[in-house]
Residue frames as qw, qx, qy, qz and C-alpha x, y, z in Angstrom:
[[0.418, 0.313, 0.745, 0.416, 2.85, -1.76, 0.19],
 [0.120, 0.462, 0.117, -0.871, 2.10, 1.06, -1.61],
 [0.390, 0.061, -0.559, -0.729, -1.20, 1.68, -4.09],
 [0.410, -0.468, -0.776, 0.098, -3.55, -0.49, -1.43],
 [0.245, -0.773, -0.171, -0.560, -6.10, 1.27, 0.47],
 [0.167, -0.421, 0.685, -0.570, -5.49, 2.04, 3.98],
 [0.506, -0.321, -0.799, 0.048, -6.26, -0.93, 6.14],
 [0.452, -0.583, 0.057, -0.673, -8.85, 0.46, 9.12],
 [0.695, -0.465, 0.416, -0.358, -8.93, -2.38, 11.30],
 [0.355, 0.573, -0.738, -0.032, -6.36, -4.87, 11.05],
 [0.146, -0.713, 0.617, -0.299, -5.98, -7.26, 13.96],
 [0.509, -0.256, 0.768, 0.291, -3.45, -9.67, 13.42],
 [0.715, 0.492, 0.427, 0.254, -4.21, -9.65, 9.51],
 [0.394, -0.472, 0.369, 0.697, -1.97, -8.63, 7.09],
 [0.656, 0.691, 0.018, -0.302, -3.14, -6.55, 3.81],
 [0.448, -0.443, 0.552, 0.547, -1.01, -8.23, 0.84],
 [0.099, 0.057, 0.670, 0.734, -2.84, -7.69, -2.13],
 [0.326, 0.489, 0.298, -0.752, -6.00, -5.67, -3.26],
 [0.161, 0.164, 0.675, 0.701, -8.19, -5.95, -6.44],
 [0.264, 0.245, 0.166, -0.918, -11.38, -3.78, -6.76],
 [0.473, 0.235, 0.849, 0.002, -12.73, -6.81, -8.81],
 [0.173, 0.265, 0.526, 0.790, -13.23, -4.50, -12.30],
 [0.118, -0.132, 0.067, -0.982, -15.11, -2.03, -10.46],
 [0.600, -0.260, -0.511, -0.558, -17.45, -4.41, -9.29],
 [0.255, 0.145, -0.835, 0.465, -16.28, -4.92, -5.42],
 [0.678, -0.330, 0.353, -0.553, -19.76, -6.03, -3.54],
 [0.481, 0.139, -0.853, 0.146, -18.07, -9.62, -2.96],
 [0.746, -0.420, 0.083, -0.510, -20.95, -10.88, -0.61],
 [0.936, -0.211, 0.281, -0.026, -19.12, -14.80, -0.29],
 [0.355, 0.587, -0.718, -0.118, -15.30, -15.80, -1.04],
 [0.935, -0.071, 0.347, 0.010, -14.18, -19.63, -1.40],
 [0.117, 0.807, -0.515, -0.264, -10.66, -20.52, -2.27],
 [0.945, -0.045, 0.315, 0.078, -9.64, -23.69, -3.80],
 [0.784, 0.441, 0.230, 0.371, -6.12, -23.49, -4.67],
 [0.380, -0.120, 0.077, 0.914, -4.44, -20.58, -6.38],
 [0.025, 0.340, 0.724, 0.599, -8.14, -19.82, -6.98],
 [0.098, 0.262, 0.633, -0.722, -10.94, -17.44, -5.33],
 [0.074, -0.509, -0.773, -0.372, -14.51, -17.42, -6.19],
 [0.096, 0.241, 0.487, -0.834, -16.49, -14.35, -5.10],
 [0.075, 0.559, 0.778, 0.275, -19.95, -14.44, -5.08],
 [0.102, -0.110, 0.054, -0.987, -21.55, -10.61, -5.61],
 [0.023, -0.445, -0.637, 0.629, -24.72, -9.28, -4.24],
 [0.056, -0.662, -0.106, 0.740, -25.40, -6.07, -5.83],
 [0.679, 0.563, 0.371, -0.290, -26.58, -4.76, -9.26],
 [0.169, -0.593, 0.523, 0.589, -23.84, -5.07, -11.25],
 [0.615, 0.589, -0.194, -0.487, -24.72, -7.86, -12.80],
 [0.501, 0.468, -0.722, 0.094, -22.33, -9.74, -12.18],
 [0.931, -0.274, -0.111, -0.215, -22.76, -13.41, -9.85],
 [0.844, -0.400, 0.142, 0.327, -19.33, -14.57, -9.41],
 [0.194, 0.877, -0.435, 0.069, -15.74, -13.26, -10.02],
 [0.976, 0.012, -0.087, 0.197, -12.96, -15.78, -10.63],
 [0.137, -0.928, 0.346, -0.013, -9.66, -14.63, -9.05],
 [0.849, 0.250, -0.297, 0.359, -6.15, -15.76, -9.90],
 [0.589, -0.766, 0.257, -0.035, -3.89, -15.82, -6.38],
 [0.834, 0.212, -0.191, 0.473, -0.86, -17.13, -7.85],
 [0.242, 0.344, -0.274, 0.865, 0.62, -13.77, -6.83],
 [0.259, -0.750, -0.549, 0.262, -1.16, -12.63, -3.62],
 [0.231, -0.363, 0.007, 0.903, 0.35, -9.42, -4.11],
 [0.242, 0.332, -0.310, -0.857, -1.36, -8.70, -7.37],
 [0.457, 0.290, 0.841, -0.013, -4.49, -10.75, -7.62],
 [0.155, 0.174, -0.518, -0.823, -6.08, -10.90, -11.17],
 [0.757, 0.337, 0.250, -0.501, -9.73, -11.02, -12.48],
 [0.024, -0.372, 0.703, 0.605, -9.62, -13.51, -15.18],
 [0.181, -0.344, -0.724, -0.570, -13.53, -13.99, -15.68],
 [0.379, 0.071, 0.309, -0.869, -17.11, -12.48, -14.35],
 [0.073, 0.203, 0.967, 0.134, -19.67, -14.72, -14.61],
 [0.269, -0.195, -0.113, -0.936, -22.83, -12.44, -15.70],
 [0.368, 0.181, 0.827, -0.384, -26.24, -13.19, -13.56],
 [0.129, 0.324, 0.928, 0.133, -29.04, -14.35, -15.02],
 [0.302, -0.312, -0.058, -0.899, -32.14, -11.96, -15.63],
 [0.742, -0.386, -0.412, -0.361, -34.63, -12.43, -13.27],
 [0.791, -0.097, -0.493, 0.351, -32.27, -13.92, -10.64],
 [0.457, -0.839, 0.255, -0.148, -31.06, -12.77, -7.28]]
């Protein structure tokens, strides 16, 4: 698949789709439910969760950020 980063340490998983999550990739917790992934973030973006559309694993799409709170962790 070309345009995915190299994969470093594979074994037995298979890279099939990458998303960099709008330049916001500290994903600290994923949960899928569905064609759906929820990542919860860490880190100071700003941003608390990322909603991911997996219909396509090949070409997963952001299709909302969920801004944290001020004050919050």
């Amino acid at each position: 698949m070309s345009g995915l980063p190299p994969v470093l340490d594979a074994r037995g998983l298979e890279l099939v789709g990458h998303t960099d999550l709008g330049g916001k990739g500290d994903g600290m917790q994923i949960m899928r439910n569905g064609d759906v992934v929820y990542v919860g973030h860490m880190g100071d973006f700003g941003v608390g969760t990322s909603v991911v559309d997996i219909t396509d694993v090949s070409q997963p799409r952001v299709v909302r950020q969920i801004a944290v709170p001020k004050g919050t962790h």
